[in-house]
ChimeraX commands (.cxc) that place a marker at each C-alpha (Angstrom):
marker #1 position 0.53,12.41,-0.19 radius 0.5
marker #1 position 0.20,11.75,-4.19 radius 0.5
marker #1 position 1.68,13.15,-7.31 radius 0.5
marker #1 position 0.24,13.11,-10.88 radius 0.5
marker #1 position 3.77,12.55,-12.21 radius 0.5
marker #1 position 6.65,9.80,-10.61 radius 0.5
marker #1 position 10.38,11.59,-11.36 radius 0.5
marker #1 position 12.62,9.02,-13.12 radius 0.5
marker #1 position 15.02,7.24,-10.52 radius 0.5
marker #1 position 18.24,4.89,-11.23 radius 0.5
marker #1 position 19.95,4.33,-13.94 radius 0.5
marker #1 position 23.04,2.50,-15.13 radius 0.5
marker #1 position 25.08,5.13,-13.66 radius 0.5
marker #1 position 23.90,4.53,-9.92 radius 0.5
marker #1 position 21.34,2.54,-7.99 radius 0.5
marker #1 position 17.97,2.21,-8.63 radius 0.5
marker #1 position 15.84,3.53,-6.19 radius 0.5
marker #1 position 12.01,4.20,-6.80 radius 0.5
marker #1 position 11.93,7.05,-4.32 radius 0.5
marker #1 position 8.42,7.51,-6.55 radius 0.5
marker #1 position 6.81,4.35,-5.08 radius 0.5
marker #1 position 8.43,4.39,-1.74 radius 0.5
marker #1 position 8.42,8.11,-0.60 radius 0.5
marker #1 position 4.24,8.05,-0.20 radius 0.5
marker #1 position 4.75,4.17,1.49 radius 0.5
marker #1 position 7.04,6.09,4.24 radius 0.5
marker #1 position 4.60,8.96,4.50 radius 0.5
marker #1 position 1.77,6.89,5.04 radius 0.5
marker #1 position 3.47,4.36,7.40 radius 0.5
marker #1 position 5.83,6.65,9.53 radius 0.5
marker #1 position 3.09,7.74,11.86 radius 0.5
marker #1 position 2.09,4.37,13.23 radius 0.5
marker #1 position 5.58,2.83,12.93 radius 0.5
marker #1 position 8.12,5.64,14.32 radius 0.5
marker #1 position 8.47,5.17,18.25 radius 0.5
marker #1 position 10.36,8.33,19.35 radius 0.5
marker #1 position 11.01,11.62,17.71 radius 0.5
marker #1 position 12.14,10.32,14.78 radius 0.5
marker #1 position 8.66,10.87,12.86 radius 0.5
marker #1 position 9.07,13.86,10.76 radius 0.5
marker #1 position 12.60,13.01,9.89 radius 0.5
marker #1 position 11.55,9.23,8.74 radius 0.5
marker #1 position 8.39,10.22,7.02 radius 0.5
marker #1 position 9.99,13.48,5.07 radius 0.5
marker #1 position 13.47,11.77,4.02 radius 0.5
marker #1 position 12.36,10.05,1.00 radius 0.5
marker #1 position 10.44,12.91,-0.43 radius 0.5
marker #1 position 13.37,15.35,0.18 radius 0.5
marker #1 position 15.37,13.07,-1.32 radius 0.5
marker #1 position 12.96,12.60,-4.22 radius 0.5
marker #1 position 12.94,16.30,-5.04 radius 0.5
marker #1 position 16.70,16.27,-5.11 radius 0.5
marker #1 position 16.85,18.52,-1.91 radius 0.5
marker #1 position 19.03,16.23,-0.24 radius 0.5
marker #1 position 21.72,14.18,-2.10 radius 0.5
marker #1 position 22.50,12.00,0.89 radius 0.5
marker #1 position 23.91,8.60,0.30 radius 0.5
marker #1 position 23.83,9.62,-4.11 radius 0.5
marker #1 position 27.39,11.64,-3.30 radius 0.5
marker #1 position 29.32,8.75,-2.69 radius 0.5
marker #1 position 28.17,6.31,-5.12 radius 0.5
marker #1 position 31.19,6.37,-7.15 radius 0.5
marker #1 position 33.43,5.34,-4.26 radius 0.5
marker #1 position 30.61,2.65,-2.76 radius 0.5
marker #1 position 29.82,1.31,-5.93 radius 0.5
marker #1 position 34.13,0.74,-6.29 radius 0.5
marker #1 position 34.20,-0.63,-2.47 radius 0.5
marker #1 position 31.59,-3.17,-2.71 radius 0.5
marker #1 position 32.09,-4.89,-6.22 radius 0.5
marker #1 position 35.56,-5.20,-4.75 radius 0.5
marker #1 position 33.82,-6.99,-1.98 radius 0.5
marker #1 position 31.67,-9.23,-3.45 radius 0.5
marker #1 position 32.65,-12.22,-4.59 radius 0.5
marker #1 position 34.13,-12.95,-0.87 radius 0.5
marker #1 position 31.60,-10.70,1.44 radius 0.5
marker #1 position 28.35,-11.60,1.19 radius 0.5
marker #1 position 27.31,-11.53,4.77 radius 0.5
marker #1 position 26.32,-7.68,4.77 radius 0.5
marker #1 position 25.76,-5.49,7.90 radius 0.5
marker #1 position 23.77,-2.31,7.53 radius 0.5
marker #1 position 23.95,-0.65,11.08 radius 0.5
marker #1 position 22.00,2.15,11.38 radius 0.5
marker #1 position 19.97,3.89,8.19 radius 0.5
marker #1 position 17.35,6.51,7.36 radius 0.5
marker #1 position 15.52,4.34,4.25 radius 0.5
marker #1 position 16.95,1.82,1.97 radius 0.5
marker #1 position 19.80,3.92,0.46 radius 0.5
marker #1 position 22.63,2.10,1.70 radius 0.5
marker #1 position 20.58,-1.34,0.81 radius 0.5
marker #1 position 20.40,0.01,-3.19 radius 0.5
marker #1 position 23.96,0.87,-3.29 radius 0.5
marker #1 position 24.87,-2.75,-2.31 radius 0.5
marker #1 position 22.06,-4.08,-4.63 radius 0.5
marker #1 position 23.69,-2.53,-7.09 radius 0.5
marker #1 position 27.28,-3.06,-6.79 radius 0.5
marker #1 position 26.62,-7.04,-6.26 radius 0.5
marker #1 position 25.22,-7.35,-9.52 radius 0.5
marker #1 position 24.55,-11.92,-9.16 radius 0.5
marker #1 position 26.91,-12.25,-6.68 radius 0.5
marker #1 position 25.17,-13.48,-3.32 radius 0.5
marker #1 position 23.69,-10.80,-0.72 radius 0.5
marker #1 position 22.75,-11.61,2.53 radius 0.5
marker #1 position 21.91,-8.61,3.91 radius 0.5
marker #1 position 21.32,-7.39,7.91 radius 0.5
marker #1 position 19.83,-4.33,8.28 radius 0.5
marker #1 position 20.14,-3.04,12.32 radius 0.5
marker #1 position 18.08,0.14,13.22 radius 0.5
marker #1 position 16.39,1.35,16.52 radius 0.5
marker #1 position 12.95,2.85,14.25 radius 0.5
marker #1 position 10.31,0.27,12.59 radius 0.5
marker #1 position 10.34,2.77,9.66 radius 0.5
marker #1 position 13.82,2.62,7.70 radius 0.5
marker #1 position 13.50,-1.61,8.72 radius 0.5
marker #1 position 9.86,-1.77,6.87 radius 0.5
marker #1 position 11.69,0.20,3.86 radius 0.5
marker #1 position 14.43,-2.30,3.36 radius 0.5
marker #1 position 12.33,-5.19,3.65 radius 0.5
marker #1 position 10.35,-3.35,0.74 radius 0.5
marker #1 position 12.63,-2.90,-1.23 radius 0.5
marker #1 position 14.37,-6.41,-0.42 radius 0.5
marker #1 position 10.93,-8.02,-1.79 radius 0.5
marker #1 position 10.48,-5.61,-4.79 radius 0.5
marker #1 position 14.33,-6.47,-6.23 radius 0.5
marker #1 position 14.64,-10.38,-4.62 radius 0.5
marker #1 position 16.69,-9.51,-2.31 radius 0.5
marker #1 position 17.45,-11.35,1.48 radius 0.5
marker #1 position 16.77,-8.87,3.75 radius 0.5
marker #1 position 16.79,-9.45,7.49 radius 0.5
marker #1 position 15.64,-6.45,9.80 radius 0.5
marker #1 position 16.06,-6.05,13.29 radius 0.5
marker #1 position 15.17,-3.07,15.41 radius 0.5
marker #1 position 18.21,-2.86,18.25 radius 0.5
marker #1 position 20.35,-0.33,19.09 radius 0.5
marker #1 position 23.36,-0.06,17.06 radius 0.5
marker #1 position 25.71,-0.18,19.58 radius 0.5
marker #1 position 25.00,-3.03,21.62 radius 0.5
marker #1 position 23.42,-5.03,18.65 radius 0.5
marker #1 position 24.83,-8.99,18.86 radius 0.5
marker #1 position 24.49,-11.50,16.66 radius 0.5
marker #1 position 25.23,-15.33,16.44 radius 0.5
marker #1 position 27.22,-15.71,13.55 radius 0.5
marker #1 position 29.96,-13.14,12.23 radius 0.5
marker #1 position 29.45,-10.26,8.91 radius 0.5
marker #1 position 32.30,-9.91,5.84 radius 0.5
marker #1 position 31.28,-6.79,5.90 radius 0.5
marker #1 position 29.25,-3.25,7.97 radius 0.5
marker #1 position 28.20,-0.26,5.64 radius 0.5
marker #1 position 27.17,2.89,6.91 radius 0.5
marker #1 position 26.81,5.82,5.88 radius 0.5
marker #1 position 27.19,9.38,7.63 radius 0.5
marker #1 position 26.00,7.67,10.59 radius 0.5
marker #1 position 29.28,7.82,13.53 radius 0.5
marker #1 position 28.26,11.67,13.60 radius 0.5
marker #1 position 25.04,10.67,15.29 radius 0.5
marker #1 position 27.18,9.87,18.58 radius 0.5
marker #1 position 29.24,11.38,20.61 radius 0.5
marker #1 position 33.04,10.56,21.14 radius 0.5
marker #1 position 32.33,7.59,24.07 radius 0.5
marker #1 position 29.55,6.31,22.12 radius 0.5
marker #1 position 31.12,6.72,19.10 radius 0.5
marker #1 position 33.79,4.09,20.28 radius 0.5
marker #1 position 31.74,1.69,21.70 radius 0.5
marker #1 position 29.50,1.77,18.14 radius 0.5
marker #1 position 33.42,1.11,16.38 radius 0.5
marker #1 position 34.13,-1.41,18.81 radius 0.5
marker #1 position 30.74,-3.01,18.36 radius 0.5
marker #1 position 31.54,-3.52,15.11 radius 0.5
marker #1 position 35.09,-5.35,15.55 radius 0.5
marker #1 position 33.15,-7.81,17.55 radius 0.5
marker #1 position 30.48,-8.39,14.85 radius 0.5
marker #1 position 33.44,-8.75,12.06 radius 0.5
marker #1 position 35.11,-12.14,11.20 radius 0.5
marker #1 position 38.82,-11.47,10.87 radius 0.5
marker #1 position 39.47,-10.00,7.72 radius 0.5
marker #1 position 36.13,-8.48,7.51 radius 0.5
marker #1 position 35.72,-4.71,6.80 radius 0.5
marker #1 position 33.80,-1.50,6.98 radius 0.5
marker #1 position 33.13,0.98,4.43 radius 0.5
marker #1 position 31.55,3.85,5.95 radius 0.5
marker #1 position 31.47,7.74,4.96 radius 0.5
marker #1 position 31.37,10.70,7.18 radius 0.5
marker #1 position 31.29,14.50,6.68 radius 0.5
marker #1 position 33.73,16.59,8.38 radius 0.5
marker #1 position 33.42,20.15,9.29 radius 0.5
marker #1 position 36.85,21.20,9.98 radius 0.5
marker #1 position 35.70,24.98,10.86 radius 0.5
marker #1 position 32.82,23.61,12.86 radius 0.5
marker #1 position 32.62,24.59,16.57 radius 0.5
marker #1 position 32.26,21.43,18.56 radius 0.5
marker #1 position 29.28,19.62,19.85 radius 0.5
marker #1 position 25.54,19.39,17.94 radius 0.5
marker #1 position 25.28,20.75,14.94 radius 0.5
marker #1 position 21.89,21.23,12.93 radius 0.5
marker #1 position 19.45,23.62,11.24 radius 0.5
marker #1 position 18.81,27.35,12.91 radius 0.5
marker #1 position 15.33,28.16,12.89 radius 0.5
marker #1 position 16.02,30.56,9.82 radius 0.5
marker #1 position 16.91,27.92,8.25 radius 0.5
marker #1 position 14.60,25.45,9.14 radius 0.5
marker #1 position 11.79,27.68,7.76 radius 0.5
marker #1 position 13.40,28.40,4.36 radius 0.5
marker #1 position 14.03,24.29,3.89 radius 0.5
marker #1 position 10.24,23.98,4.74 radius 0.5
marker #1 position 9.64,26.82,2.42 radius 0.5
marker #1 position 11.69,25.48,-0.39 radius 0.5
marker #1 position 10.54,21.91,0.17 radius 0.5
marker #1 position 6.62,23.17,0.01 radius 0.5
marker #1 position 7.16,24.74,-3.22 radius 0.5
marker #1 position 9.24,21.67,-4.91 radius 0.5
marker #1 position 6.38,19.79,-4.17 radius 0.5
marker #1 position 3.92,21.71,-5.93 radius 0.5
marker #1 position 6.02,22.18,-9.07 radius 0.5
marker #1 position 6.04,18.63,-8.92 radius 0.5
marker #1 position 2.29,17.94,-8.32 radius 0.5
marker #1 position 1.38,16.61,-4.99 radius 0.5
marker #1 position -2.15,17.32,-3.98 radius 0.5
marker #1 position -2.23,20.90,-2.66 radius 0.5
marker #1 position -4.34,19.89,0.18 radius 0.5
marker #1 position -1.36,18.13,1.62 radius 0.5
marker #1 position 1.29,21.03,0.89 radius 0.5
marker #1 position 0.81,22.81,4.48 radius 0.5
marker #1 position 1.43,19.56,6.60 radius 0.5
marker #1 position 4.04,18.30,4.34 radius 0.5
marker #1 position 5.87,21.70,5.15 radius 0.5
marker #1 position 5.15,21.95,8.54 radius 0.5
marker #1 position 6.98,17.98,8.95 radius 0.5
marker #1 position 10.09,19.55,6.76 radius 0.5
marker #1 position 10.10,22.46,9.43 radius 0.5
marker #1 position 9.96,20.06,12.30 radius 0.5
marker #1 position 12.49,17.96,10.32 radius 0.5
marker #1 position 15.14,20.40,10.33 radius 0.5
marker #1 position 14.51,21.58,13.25 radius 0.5
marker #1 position 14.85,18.10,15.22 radius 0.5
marker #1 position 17.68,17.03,13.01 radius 0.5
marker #1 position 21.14,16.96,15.27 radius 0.5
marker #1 position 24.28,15.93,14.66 radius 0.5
marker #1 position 27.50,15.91,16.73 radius 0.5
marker #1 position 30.31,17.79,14.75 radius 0.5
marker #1 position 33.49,16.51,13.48 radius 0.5
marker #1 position 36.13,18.01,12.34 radius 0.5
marker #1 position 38.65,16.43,11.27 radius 0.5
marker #1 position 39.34,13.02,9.83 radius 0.5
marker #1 position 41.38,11.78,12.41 radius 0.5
marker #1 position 38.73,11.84,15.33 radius 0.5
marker #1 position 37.08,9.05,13.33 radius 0.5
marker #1 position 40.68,6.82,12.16 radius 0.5
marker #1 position 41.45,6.84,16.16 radius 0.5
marker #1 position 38.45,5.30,16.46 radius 0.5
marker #1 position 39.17,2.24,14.34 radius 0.5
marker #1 position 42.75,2.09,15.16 radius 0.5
marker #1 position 42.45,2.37,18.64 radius 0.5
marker #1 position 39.93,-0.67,18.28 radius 0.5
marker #1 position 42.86,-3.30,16.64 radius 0.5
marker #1 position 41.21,-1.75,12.78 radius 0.5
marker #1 position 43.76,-1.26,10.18 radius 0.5
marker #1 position 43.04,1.70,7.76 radius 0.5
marker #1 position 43.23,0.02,4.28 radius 0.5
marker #1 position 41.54,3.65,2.61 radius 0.5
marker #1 position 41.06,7.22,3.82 radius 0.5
marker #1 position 40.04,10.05,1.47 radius 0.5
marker #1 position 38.32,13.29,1.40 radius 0.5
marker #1 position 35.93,13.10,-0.68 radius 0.5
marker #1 position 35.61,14.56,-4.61 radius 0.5
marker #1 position 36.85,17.84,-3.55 radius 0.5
marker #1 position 35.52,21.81,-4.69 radius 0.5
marker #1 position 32.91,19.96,-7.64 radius 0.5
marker #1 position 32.00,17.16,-5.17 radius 0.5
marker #1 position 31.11,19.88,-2.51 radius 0.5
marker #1 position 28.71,21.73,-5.05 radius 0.5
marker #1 position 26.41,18.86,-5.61 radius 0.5
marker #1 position 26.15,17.60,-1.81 radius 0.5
marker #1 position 22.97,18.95,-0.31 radius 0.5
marker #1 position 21.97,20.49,2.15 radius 0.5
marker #1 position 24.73,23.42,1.54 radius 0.5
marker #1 position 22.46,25.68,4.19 radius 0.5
marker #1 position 24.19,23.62,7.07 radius 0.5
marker #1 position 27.38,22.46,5.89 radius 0.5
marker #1 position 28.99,24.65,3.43 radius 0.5
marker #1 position 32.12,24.28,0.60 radius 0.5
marker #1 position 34.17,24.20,3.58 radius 0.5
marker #1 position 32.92,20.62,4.39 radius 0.5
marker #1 position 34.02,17.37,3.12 radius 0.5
marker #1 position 32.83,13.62,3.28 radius 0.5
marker #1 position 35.53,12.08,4.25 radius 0.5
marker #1 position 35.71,7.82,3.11 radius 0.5
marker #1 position 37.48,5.23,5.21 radius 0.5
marker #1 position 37.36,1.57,4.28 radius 0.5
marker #1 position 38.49,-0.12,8.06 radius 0.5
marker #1 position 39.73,-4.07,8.34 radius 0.5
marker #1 position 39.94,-6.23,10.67 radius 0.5
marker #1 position 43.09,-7.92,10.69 radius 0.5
marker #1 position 43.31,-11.97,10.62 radius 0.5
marker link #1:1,2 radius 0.2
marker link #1:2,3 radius 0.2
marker link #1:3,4 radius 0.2
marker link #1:4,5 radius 0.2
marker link #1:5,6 radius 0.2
marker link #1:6,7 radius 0.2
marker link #1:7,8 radius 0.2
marker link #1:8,9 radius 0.2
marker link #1:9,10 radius 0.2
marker link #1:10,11 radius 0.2
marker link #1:11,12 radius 0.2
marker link #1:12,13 radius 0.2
marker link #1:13,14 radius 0.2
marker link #1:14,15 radius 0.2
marker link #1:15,16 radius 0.2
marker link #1:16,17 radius 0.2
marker link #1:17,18 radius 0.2
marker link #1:18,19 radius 0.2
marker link #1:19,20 radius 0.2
marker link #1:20,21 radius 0.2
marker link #1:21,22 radius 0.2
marker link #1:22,23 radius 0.2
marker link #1:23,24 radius 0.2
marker link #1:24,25 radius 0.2
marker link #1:25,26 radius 0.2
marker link #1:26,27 radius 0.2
marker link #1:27,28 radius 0.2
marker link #1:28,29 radius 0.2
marker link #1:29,30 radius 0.2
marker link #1:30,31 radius 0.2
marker link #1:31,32 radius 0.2
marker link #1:32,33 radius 0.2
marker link #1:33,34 radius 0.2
marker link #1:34,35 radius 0.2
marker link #1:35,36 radius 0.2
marker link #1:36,37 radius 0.2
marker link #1:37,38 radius 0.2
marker link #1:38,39 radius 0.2
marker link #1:39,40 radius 0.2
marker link #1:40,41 radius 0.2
marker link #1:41,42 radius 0.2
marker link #1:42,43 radius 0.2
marker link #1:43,44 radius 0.2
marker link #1:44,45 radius 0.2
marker link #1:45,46 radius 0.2
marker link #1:46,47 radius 0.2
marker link #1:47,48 radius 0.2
marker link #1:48,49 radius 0.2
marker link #1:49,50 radius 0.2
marker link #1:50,51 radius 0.2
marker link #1:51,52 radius 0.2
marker link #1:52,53 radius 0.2
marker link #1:53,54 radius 0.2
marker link #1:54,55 radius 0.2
marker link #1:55,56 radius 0.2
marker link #1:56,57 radius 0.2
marker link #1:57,58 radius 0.2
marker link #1:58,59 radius 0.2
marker link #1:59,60 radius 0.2
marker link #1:60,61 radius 0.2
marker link #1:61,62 radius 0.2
marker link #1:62,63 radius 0.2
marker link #1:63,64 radius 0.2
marker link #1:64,65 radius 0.2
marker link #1:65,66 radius 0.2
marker link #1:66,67 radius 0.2
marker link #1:67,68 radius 0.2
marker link #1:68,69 radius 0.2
marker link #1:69,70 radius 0.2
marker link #1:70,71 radius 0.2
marker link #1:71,72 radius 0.2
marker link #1:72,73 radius 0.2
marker link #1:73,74 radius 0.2
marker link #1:74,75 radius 0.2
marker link #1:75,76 radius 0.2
marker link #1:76,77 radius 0.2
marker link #1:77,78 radius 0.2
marker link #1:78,79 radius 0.2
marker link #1:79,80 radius 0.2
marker link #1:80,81 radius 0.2
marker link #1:81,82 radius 0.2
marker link #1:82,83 radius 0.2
marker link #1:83,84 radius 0.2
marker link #1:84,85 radius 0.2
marker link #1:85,86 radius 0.2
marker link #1:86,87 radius 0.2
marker link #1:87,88 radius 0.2
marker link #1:88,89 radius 0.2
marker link #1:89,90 radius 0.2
marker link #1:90,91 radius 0.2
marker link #1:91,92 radius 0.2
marker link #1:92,93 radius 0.2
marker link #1:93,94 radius 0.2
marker link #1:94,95 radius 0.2
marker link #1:95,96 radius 0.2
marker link #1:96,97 radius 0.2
marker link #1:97,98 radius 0.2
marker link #1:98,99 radius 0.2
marker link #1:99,100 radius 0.2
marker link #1:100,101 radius 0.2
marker link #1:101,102 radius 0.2
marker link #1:102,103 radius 0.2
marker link #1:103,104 radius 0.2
marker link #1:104,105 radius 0.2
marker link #1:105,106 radius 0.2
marker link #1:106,107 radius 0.2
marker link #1:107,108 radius 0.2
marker link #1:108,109 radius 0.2
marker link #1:109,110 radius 0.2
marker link #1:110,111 radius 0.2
marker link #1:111,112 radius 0.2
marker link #1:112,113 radius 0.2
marker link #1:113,114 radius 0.2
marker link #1:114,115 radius 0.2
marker link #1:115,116 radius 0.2
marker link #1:116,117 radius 0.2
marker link #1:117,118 radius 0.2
marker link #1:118,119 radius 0.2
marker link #1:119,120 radius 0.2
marker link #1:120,121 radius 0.2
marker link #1:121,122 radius 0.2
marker link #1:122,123 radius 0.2
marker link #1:123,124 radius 0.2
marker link #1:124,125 radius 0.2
marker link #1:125,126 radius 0.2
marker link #1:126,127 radius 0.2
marker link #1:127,128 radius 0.2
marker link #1:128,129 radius 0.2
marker link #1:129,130 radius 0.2
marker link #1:130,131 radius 0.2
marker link #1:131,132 radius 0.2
marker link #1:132,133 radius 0.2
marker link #1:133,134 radius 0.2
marker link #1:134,135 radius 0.2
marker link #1:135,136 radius 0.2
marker link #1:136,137 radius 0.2
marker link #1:137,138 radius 0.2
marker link #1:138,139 radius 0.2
marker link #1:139,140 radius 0.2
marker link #1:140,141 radius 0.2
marker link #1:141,142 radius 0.2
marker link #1:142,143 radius 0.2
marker link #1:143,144 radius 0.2
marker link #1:144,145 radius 0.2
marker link #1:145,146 radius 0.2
marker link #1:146,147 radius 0.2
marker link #1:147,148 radius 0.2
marker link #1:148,149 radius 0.2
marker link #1:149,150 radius 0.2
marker link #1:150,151 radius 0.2
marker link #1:151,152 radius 0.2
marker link #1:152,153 radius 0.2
marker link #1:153,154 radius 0.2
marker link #1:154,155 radius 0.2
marker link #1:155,156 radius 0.2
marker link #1:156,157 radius 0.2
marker link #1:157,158 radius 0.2
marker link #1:158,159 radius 0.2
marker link #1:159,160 radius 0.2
marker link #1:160,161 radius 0.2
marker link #1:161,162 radius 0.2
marker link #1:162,163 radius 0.2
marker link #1:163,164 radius 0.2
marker link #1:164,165 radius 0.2
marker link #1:165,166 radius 0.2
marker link #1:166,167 radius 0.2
marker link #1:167,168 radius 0.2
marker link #1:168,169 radius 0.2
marker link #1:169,170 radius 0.2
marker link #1:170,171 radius 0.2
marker link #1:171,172 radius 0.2
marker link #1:172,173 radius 0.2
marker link #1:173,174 radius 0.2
marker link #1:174,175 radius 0.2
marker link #1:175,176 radius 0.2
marker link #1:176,177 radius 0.2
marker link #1:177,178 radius 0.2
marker link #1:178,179 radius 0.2
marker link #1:179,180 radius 0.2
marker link #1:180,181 radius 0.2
marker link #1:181,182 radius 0.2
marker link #1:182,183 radius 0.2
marker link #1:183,184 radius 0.2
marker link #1:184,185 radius 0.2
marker link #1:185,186 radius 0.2
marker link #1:186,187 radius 0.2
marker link #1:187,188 radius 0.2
marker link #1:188,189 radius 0.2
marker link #1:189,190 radius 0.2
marker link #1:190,191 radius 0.2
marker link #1:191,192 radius 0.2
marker link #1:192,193 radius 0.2
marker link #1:193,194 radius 0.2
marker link #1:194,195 radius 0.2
marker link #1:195,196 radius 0.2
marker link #1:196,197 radius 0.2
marker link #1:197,198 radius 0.2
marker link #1:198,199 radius 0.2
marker link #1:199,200 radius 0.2
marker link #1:200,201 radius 0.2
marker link #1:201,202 radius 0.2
marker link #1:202,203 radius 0.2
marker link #1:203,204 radius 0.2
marker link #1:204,205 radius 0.2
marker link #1:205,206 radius 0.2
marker link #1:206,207 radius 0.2
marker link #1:207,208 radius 0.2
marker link #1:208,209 radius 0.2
marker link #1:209,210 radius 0.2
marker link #1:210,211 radius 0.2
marker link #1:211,212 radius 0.2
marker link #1:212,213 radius 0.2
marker link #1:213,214 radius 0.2
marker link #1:214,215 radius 0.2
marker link #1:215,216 radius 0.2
marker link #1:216,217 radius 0.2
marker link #1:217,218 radius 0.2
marker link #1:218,219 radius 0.2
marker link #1:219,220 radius 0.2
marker link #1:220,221 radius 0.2
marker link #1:221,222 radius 0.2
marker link #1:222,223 radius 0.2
marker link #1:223,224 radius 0.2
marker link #1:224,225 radius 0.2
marker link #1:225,226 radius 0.2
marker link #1:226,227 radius 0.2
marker link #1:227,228 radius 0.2
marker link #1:228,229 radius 0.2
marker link #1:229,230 radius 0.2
marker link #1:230,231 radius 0.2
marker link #1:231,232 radius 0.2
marker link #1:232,233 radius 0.2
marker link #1:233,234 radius 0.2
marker link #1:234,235 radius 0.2
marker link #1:235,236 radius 0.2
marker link #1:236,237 radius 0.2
marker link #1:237,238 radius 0.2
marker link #1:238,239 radius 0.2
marker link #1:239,240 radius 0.2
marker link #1:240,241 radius 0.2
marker link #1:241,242 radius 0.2
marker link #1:242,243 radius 0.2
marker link #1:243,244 radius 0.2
marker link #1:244,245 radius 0.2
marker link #1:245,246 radius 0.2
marker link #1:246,247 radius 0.2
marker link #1:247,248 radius 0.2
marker link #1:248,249 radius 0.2
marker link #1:249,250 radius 0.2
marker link #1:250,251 radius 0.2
marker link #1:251,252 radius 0.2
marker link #1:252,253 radius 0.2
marker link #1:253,254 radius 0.2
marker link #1:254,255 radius 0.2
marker link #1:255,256 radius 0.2
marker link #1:256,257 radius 0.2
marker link #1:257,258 radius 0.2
marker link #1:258,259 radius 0.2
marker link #1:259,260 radius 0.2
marker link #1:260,261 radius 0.2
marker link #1:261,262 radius 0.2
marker link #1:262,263 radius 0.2
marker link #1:263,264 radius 0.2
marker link #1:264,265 radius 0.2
marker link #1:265,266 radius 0.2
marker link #1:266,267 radius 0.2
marker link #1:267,268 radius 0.2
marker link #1:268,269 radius 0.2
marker link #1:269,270 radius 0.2
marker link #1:270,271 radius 0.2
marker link #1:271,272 radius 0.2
marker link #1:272,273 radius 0.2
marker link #1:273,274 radius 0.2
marker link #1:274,275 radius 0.2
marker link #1:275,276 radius 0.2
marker link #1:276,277 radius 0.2
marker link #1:277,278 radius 0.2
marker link #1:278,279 radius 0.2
marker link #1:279,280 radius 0.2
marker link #1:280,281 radius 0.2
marker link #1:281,282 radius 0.2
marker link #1:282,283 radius 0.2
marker link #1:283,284 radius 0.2
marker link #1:284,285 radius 0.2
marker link #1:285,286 radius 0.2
marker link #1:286,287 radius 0.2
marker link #1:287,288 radius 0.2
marker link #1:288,289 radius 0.2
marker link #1:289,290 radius 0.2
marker link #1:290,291 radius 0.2
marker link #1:291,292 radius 0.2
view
């Protein structure tokens, strides 16, 4: 897929991320990297994103951006466990400024792993990729620090706490997490996701963002028939309410340093998609340590 024209990304206000270069380099690569059913969600992402359908990871740059200059004179040893691109990677580029970055990025698809170690490469940054499963991921030496972001709703509750207590193990004392999570507290419980009404008018919307923006028309009808399949592959488990995440951490030895809900009514605007989630929704922020 090509454009005539590359939207401006980053700025001094935020991370720069040149979703322009990066988007086609995902699109191209997905197909012979992606090992499950993770294809149309790894090769769309970045062009969604790109288009400003999806604000993703961009919503809590204010409070990441905070967390990690905090961070990092002292936590340099950097855990990214789990991640759809290098979103989580730019934010921490970012906030570090010189200070030193040594950066682990843990994900079970080739795809997100090849996008970090692009980006690591393109901004001199020390990347290290490995493609494990997030929950039973070990490593020799200990982190300062795991960021994720909107990732514990991928699991379930049981898998959800042996992902938290996963982390404890990977954490020297007095390391911590900064993670984000959106919480539905009028959600019904289990997977939540896209209905195939709306699945079709994301495709819809996604086809014609594209053209306004000039990829080749040839490629307009696959490009929305991945968004469809996108949406309509892309599950979460709901959660609804903060504390089914803090029991987590807590019940794992994790003190709660921060918990928030997010930028409230103006925050809950700007966070895309709205189709699935609605002003009733929050992203809820919890900075977790581990004591010693």
């Amino acid at each position: 897929m090509s454009s005539s024209a590359v939207p401006p990304t980053g700025s001094d206000a935020g991370p720069d991320e040149p979703l322009g270069e990066s988007a086609p380099l995902a699109w191209r690569d997905a197909p012979a990297l992606c090992t499950g059913t993770c294809l149309p969600y790894h090769r769309v992402w970045q062009y969604l994103r790109w288009l400003g359908l999806i604000t993703s990871i961009r919503t809590n740059t204010d409070f990441l951006a905070g967390a990690f200059r905090r961070l990092a004179s002292s936590h340099s040893r950097v855990l990214v466990s789990g991640t759809a691109d290098y979103g989580m990677l730019a934010q921490l580029h970012h906030a570090y400024g010189p200070a030193p970055l040594h950066a682990t990025v843990v994900d079970l698809c080739p795809t997100p792993l090849m996008l970090n170690r692009w980006y690591g490469d393109r901004f001199g940054r020390t990347v290290r990729t490995v493609q494990h499963d997030a929950v039973s991921y070990a490593d020799d030496t200990l982190f300062d620090l795991i960021a994720t972001h909107n990732f514990l709703g991928r699991f379930d509750d049981a898998n959800r706490q042996q992902l938290v207590a996963n982390w404890w193990r990977l954490l020297r004392p007095g390391g911590e997490v900064v993670t984000t999570q959106r919480v539905r507290p009028l959600g019904q419980a289990g997977k939540t996701g896209y209905s195939e009404e709306q699945a079709e008018a994301l495709a819809q919307l996604a086809a014609d963002a594209a053209a306004r923006a000039g990829f080749a028309a040839a490629d307009t009808p696959t490009f929305r028939d991945t968004v469809r399949e996108y949406a309509r592959r892309k599950k979460s488990m709901a959660i609804r309410s903060t504390a089914e995440i803090t029991a987590c951490f807590e019940s794992c030895g994790f003190t709660i340093d921060l918990l928030d809900e997010g930028g409230g009514t103006v925050e809950r605007q700007h966070d895309r998609p709205s189709s699935t989630a609605g002003l009733d929704t929050f992203r809820m922020r919890v900075i977790a340590r581990k004591p010693g």
